[in-house]
Every structure is written in structure tokens, then in C-alpha cells.
ZADO-1210 file (C-alpha; in nm, 4 decimals, padded with zeros to 6 digits):
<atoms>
<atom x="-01.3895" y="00.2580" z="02.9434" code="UNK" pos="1"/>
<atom x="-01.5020" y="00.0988" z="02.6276" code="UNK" pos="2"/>
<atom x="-01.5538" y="00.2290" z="02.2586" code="UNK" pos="3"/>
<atom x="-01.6037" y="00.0844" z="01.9104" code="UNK" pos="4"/>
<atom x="-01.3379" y="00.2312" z="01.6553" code="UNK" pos="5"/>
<atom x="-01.4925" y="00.5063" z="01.4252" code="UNK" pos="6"/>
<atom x="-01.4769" y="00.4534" z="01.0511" code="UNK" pos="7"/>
<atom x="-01.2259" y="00.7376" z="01.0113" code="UNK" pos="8"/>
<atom x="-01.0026" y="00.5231" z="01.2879" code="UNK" pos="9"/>
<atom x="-01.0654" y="00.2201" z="01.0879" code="UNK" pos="10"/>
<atom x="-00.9882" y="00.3671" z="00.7703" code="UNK" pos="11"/>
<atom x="-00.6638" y="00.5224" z="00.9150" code="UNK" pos="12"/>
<atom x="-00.5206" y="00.1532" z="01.0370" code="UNK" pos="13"/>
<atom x="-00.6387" y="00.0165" z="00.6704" code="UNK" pos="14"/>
<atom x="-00.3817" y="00.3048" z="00.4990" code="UNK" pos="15"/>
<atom x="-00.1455" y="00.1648" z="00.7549" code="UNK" pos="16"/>
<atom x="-00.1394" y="-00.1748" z="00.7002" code="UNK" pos="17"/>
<atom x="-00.1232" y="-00.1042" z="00.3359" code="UNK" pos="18"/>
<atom x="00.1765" y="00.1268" z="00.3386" code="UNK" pos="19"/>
<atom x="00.3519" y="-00.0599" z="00.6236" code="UNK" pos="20"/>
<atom x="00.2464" y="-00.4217" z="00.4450" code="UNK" pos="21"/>
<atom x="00.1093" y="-00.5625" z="00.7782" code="UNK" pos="22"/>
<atom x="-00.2431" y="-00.6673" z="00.8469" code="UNK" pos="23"/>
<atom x="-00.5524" y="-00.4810" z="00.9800" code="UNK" pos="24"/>
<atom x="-00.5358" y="-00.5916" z="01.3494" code="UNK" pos="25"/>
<atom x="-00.1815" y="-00.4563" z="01.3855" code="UNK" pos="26"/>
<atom x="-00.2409" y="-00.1776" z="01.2503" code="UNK" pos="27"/>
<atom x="-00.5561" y="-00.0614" z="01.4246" code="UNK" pos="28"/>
<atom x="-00.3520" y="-00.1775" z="01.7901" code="UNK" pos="29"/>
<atom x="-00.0810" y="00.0670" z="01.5880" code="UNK" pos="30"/>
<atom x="-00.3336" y="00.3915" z="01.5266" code="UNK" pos="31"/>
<atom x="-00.5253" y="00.3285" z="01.8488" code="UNK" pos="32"/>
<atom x="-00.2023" y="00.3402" z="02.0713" code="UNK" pos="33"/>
<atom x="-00.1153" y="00.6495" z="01.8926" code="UNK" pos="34"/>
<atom x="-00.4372" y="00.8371" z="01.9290" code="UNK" pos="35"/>
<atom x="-00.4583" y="00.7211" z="02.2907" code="UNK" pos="36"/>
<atom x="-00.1307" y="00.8545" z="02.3581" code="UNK" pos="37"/>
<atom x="-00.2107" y="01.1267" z="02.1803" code="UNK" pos="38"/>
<atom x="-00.4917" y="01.2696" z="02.3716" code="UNK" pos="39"/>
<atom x="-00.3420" y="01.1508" z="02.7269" code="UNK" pos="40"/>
<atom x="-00.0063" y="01.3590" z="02.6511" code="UNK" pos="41"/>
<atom x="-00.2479" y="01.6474" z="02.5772" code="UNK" pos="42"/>
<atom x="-00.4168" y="01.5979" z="02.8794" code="UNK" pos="43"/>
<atom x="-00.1816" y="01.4509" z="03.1873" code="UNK" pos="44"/>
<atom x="00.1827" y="01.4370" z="03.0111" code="UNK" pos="45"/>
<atom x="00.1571" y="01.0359" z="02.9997" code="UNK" pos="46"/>
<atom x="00.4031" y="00.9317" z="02.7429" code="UNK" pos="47"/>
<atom x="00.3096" y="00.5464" z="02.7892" code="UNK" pos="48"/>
<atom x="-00.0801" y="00.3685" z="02.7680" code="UNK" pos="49"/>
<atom x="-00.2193" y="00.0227" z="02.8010" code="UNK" pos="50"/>
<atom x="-00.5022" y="-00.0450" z="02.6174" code="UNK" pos="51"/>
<atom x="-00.7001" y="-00.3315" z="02.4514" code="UNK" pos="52"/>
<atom x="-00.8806" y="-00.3918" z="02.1582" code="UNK" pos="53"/>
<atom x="-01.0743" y="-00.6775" z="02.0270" code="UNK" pos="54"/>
<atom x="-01.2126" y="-00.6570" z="01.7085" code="UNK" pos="55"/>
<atom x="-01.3044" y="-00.3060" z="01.6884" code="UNK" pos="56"/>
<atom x="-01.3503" y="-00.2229" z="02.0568" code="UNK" pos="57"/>
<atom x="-01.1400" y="-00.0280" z="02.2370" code="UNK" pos="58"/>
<atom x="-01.0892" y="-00.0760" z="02.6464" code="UNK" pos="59"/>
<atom x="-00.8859" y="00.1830" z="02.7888" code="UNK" pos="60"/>
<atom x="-00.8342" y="00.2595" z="03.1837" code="UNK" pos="61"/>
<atom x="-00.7733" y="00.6769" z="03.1148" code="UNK" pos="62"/>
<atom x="-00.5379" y="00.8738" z="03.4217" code="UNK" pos="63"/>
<atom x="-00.7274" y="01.0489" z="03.6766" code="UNK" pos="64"/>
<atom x="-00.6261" y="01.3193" z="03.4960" code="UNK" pos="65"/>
<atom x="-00.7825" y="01.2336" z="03.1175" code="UNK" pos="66"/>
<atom x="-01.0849" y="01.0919" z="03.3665" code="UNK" pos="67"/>
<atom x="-01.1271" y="01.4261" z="03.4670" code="UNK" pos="68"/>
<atom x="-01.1226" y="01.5704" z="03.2071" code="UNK" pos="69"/>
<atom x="-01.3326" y="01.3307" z="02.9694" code="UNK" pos="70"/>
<atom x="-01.5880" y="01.3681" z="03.2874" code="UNK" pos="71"/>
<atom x="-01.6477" y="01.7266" z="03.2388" code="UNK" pos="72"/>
<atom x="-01.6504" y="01.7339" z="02.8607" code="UNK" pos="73"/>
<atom x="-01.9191" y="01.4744" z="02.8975" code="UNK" pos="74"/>
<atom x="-02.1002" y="01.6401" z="03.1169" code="UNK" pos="75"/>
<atom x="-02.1420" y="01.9689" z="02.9370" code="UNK" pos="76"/>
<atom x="-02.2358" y="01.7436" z="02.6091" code="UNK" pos="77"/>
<atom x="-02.4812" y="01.5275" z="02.7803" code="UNK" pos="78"/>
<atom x="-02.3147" y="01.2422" z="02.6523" code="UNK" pos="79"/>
<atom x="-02.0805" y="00.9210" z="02.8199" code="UNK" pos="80"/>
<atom x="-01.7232" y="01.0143" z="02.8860" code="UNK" pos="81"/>
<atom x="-01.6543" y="00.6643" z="02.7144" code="UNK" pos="82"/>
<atom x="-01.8086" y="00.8661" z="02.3694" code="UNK" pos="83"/>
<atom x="-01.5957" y="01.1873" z="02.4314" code="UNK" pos="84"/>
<atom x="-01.2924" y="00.9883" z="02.4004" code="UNK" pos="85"/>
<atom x="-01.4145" y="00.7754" z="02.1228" code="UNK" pos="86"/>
<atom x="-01.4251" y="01.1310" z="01.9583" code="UNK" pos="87"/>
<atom x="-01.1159" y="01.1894" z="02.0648" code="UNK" pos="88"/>
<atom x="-00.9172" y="00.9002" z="01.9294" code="UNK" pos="89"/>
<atom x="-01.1112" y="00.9452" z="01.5897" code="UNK" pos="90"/>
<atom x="-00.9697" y="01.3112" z="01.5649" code="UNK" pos="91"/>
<atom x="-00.6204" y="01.2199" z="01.6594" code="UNK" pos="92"/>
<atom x="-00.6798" y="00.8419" z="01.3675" code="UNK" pos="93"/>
<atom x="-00.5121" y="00.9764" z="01.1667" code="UNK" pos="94"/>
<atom x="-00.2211" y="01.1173" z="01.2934" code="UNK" pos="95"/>
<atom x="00.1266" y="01.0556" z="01.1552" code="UNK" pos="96"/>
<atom x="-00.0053" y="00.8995" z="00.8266" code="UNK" pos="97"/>
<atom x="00.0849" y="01.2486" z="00.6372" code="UNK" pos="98"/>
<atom x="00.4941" y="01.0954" z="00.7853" code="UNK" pos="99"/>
<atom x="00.4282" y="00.8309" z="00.4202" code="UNK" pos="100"/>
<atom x="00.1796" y="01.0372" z="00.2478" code="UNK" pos="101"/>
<atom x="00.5041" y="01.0808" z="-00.0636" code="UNK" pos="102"/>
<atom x="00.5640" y="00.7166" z="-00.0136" code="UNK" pos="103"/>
<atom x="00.4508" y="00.4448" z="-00.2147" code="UNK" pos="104"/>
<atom x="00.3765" y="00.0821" z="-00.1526" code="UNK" pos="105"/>
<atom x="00.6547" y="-00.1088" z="-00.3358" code="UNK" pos="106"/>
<atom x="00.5267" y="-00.2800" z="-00.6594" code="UNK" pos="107"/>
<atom x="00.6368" y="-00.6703" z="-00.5545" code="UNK" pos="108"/>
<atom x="00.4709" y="-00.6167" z="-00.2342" code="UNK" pos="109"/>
<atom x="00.2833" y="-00.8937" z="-00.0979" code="UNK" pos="110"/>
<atom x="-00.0784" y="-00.8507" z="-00.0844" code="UNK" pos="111"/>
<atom x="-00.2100" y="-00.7535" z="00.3317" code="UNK" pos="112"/>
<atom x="-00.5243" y="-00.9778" z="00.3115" code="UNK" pos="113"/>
</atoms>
């Protein structure tokens, strides 16, 4: 199953790899890896996914279980089960980021690009 990060994803790894001082592509493997494991916990109790991402798309191999379940969401929508989780992922991008909302990026800190 493939799908192109959503701005709000993309966003999310960009105020990671400015608070964590690493660059964009580790950052978006970072968010994407949480929102996938995210959503699969939800769904089968996975604690562990494999995943891929070049560029900005995401291939992921779901559980029968998240299948399943993306399946029937999709069907009732109308829409590909690779776009339900795509919707998905973008509502879990942004998860843990409130962890460093207090925290600042030191001032002698290296610029990310």
C-alpha cells in the first residue's frame, strides 16, 4: 500500500527535525513510524511496523487486521484503502510533538538544512 505524505505529516517531521536538530528525511521516517504504529496498535495491538518511504511516499504492508479494517472504511467512503490510511497517518502526524512543545531549540544550534 502506497501514499504520498500529507502537508500536515510533512509539516509535523519539519517541527521535528528542527527541535531534534536532525534533517527532514529522518524525521519524516521518525513521524511516519509513529503514526503507522499508531493506527496499527489501535487496530491489531502491533507494537512493531516496517515501512518505507522515499521522498514523500509511504509503502506500508498493513496486518490482516488494519487490512481489514482500512478495507471496510474504504468501502463505505468510496475511496482506496491506500487513502484511508493516508488519512490516518495525517491525523495521528502529529503526535508526540506537544512531548517539546515548552522546549526550545538551543541558540548555538547548528542550522538543519
Amino acid at each position: 500500500m502506497q501514499f504520498d505524505a500529507s502537508d500536515r505529516l510533512l509539516a509535523a517531521a519539519d517541527e521535528w527535525a528542527e527541535k531534534r536538530m536532525t534533517d527532514r528525511e529522518d524525521a519524516l521516517e521518525t513521524k511516519v513510524e509513529q503514526a503507522l504504529l499508531e493506527v496499527e496498535h489501535l487496530v491489531s495491538g502491533r507494537q512493531e511496523v516496517e515501512f518505507e518511504v522515499d521522498g514523500e511516499t509511504v509503502t506500508y504492508e498493513p496486518s490482516d487486521d488494519l487490512a481489514a479494517f482500512l478495507d471496510e472504511q474504504a468501502s463505505r467512503a468510496g475511496i482506496d484503502p491506500a487513502d484511508v490510511l493516508a488519512m490516518h497517518a495525517d491525523l495521528f502526524a502529529t503526535v508526540f510533538l506537544d512531548n517539546y512543545a515548552d522546549e526550545e531549540r538551543p541558540p548555538n544550534a547548528p542550522p538543519t538544512e
